[in-house]
C-alpha positions as CSV (number, residue, x, y, z in Angstrom):
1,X,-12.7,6.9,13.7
2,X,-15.0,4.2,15.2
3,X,-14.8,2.6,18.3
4,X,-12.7,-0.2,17.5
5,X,-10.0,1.6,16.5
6,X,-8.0,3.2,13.4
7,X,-7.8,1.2,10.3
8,X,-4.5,1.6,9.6
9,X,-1.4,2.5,11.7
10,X,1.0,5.4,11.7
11,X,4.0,2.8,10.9
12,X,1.2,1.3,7.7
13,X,0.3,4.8,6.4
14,X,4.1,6.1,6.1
15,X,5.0,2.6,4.6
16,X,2.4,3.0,1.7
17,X,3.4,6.7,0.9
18,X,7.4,5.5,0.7
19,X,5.8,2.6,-1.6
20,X,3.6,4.7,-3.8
21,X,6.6,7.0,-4.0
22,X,8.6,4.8,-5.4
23,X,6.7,3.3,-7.8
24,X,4.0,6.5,-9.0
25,X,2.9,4.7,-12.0
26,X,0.6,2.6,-9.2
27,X,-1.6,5.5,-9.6
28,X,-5.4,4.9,-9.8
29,X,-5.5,7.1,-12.8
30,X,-2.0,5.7,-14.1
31,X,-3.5,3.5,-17.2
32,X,0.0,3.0,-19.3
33,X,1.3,-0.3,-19.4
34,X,4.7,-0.8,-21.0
35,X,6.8,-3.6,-21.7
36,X,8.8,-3.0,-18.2
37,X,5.7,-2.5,-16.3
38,X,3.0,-5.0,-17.4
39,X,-0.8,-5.4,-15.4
40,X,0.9,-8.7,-14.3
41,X,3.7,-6.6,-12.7
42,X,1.8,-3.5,-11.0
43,X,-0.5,-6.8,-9.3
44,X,2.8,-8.4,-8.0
45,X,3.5,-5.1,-6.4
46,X,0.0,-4.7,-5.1
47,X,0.6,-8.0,-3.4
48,X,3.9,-7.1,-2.0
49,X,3.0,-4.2,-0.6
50,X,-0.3,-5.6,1.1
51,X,2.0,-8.3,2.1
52,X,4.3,-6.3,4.2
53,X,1.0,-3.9,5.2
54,X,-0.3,-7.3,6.7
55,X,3.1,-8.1,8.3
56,X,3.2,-5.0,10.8
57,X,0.1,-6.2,12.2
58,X,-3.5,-4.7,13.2
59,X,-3.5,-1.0,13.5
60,X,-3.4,-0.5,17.7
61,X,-5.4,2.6,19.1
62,X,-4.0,4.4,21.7
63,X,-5.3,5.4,25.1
């Protein structure tokens, strides 16, 4: 960890895993694309979730 602090806070990390869990086929290695889950959708739900990522904020390091 460097001096100014964590990249990424407790409340981002456990939002990411409950997103990835949800939708697995985000995968770096995941490389089907299907009618239901198109490249056009998987970078909608990038965005989404760096959107709400960005919402909580700065990661904050504690004393």
């Amino acid at each position: 960890m460097s001096a100014k602090g964590p990249r990424v806070s407790t409340v981002q990390r456990d939002m990411l895993i409950q997103f990835r869990e949800q939708h697995p086929y985000l995968g770096r290695y995941y490389t089907e694309v299907s009618p239901r889950m198109t490249a056009a959708r998987k970078k909608q739900l990038w965005q989404e979730i760096a959107t709400l990522l960005n919402q909580q904020g700065p990661a904050v390091k504690s004393p």
